[in-house]
C-alpha atoms as one frame of an Amber mdcrd trajectory, in Angstrom:
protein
   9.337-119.133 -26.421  10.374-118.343 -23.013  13.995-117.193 -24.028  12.409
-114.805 -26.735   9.473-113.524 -24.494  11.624-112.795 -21.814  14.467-110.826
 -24.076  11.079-108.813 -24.829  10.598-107.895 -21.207   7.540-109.757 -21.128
   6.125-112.646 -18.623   5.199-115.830 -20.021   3.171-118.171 -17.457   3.285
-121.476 -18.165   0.953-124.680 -17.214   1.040-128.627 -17.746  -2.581-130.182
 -18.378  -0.875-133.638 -17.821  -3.088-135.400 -20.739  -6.067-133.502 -18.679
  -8.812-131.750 -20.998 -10.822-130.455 -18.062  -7.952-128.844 -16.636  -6.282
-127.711 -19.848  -9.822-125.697 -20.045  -9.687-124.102 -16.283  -6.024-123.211
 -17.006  -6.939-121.648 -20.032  -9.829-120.101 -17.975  -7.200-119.115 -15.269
  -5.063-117.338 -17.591  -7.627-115.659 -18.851  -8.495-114.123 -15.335  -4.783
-112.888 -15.490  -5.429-111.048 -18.860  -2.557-112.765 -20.868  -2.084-111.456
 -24.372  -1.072-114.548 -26.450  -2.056-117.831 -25.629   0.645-120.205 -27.061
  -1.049-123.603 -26.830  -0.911-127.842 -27.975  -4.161-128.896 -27.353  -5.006
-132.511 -25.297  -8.277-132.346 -27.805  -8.325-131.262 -30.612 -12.313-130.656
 -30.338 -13.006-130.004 -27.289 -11.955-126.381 -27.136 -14.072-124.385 -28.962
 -15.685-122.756 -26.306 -13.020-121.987 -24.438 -10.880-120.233 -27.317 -14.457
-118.070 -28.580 -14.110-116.493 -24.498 -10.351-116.009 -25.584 -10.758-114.278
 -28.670 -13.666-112.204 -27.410 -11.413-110.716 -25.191  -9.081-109.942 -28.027
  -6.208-112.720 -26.507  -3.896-113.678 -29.961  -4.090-117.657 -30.374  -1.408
-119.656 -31.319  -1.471-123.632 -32.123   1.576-125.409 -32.043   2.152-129.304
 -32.859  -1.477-130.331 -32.858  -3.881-128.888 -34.397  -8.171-127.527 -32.780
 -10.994-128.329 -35.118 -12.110-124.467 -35.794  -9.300-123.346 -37.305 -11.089
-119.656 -37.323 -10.708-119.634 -33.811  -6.480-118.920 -33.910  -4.423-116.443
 -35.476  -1.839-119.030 -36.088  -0.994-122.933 -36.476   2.587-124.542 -36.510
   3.116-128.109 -37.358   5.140-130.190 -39.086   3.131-132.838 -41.699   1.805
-135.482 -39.417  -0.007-137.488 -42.352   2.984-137.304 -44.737   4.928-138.619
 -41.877   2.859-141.620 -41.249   3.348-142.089 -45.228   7.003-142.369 -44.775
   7.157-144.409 -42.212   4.678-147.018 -44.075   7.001-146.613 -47.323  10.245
-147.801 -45.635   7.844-150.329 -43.705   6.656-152.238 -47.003  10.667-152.248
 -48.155  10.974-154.150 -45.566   7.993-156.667 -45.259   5.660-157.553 -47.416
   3.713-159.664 -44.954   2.933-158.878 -41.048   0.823-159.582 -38.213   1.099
-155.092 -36.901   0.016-153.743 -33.588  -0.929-150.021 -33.769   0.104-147.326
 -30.732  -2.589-144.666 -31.604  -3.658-141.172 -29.590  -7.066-141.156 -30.846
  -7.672-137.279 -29.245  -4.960-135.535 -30.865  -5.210-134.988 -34.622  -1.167
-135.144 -34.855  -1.911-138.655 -33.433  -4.587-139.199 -35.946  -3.041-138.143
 -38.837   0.278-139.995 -38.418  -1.874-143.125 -37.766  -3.808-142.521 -41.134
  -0.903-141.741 -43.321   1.050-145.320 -42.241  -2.046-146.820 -42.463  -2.988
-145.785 -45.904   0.250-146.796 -47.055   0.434-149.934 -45.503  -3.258-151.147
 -46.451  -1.792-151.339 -49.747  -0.468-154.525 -49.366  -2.371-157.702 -48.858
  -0.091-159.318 -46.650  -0.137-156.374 -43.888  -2.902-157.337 -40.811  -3.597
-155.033 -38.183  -4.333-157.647 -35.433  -5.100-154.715 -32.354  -5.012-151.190
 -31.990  -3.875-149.890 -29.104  -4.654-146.199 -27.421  -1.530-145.150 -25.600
  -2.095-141.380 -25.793   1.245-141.223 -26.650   2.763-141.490 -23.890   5.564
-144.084 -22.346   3.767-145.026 -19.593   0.683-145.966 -21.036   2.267-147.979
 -24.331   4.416-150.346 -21.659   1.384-151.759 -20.224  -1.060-151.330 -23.204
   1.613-153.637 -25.092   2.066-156.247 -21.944  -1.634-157.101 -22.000  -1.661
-157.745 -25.510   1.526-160.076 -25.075  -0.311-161.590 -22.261  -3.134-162.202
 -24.205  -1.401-164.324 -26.557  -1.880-161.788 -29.562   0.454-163.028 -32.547
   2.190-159.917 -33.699   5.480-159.542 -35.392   5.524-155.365 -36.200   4.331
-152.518 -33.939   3.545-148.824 -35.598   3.579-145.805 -32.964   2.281-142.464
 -33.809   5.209-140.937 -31.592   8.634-142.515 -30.201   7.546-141.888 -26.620
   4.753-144.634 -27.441   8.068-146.813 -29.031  10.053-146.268 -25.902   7.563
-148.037 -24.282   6.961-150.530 -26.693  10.373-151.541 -26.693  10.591-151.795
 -22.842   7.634-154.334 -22.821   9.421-155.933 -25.932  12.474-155.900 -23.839
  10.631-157.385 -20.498   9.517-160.563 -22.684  12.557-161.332 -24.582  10.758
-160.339 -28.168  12.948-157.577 -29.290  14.699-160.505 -31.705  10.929-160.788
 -33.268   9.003-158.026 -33.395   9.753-154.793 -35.709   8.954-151.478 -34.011
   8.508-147.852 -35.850   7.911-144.466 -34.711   7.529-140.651 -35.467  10.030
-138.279 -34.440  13.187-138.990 -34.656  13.722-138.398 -30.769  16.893-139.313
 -29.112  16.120-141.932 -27.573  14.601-143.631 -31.273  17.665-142.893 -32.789
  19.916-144.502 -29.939  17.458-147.438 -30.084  17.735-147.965 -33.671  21.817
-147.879 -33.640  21.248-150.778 -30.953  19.256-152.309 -33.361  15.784-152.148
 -30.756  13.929-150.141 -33.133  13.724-150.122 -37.229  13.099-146.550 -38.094
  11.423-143.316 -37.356   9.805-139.967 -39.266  12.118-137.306 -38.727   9.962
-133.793 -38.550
């Protein structure tokens, strides 16, 4: 974006919500103020900007969705993302070649319909199968940081799991450093979305099983 908005003669300004609704709205807000043009934008919740995009519109601002997707779809001129469902489905295919039975632990980012959707298609799939038991779902907002200790207090909680399904690799990243920490990597099967990488180096070391390319 920057590369081709800059070639333009343009200005792009540019912001980081850090997982932050609130402040994804007053930057938003901000920007606004500035009287931007095009709002490029992947949303920390998916419905909680409404309001703010309606003030955006009004003032004639073009709206563009990418990755993730708002609930009013009327409110932006356009949305880019890959199929987040359909790659939950593939990644719960190749799951049941493999097993038939498991004890699974999902990574989930309840406020971001990617996250949703990834979570639904896998599960769909894998709720197919008698044997398949989701024993505790875990929110990690998809993010490393959160996964590593979201997936230690389950260990330490004596949870029996054998399988662990992440909506995104960043989640698996830190799913496989908390594996790592407690000597498990030998028993527990971990999957992602993505194909980041870092999942792909993981799964030639054989610390990961697969992920959904987009």
């Amino acid at each position: 974006i920057a590369a081709r908005v800059e070639a333009e003669g343009d200005r792009m300004v540019l912001r980081d919500p850090a997982l932050n609704t609130d402040r994804q709205i007053e930057q938003i807000d901000e920007m606004l103020d500035m009287g931007i043009d095009v709002l490029v934008l992947t949303p920390v919740h998916w419905k909680s900007l409404n309001s703010i995009l309606r003030k955006a519109k009004k003032q004639g601002v073009i709206i563009i969705v990418v990755d993730t997707n708002v609930e009013d779809e009327e409110l932006v001129d356009c949305t880019i993302t890959s199929d987040n469902y359909h790659a939950g489905v593939i990644v719960g295919e190749y799951f049941l070649k493999q097993q038939k039975k498991a004890r699974l632990i999902v990574m989930s980012h309840e406020t971001a319909k990617s996250g949703q959707d990834r979570v639904q298609g896998f599960l769909d799939t894998v709720n197919t199968c008698d044997g398949i038991e989701i024993v505790k779902t875990i929110e990690c907002e998809g993010q490393l940081e959160i996964a590593m200790p979201g997936l230690q207090e389950a260990i330490d909680e004596g949870i029996s799991f054998d399988s662990v399904f992440c909506l995104n690799d960043l989640a698996a990243v830190g799913v496989v450093a908390a594996l790592d920490e407690n000597h498990m990597l030998d028993k527990v099967d971990v999957y992602g979305v993505d194909a980041s990488p870092d999942s792909k180096a993981m799964i030639k070391e054989g610390m990961m099983q697969a992920s959904a390319a987009q």
